[in-house]
C-alpha positions as CSV (number, residue, x, y, z in Angstrom):
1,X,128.5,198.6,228.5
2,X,128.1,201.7,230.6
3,X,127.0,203.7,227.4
4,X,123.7,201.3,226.4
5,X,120.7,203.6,226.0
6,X,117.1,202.5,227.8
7,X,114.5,201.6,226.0
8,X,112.6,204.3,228.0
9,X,115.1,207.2,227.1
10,X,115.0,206.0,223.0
11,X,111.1,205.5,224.1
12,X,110.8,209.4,225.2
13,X,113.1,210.7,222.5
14,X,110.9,209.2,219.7
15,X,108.3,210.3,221.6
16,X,109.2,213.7,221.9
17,X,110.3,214.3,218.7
18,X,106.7,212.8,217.9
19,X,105.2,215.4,219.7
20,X,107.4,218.0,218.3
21,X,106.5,217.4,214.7
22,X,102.6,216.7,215.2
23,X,103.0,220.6,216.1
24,X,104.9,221.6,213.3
25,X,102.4,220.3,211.1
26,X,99.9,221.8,213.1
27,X,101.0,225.2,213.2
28,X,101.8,224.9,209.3
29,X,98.1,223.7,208.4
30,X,96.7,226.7,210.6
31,X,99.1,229.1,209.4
32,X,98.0,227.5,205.6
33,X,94.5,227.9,206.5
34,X,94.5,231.4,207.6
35,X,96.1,232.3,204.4
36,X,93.4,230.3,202.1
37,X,90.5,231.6,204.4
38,X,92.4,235.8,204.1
39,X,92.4,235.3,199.9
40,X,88.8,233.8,199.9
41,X,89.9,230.3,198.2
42,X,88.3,228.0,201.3
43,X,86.1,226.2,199.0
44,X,88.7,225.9,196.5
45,X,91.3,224.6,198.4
46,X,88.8,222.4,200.5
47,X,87.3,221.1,197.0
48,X,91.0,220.1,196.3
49,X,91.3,218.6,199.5
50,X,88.5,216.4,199.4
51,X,89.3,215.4,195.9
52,X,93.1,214.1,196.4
53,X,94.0,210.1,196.8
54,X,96.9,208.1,197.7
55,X,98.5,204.9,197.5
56,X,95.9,201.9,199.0
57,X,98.9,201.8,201.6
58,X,98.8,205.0,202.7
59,X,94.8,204.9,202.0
60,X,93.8,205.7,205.8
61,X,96.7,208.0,207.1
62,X,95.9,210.3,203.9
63,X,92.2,210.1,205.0
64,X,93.0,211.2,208.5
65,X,95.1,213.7,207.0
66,X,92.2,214.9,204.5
67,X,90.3,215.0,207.6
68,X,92.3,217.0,210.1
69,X,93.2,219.8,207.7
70,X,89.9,220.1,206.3
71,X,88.7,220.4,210.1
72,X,91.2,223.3,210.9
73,X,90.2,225.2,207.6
74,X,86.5,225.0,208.6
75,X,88.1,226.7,212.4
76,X,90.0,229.7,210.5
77,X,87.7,233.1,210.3
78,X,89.1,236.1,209.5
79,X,88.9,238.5,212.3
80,X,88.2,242.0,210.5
81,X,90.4,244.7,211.6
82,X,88.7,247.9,213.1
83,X,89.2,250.9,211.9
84,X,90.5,254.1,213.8
């Protein structure tokens, strides 16, 4: 059984593809915030934010996600262009 994978290579694979997604969704949020923060609807959108639920099962990965994106909205600021 020459072709049997390692638990270490299906161990780096998961964890790459891990990796790979946790930075999709943190380039999406950013990219989301900068947009909320450009049309002035922070406190909306963080109102909304703060006011969504999920299933009891999901309870605590929905709070860290609450809590993570409500974090990088707070980062964004609009950088004003300058004028030539």
């Amino acid at each position: 059984m020459a072709n049997q994978l390692k638990l270490e290579d299906i161990l780096a694979a998961m964890n790459d593809t891990a990796r790979k997604n946790y930075a999709l969704t943190e380039l999406l949020a950013q990219a989301f915030s900068a947009f909320v923060v450009s049309t002035d609807n922070k406190k909306a959108v963080a109102d909304f934010i703060k006011s969504t639920s999920s299933s009891e099962q999901m309870a605590d990965a929905h709070k860290h996600a609450q809590t993570a994106l409500l974090k990088i909205l707070d980062s964004v600021e609009v950088i004003p262009t300058q004028k030539h």
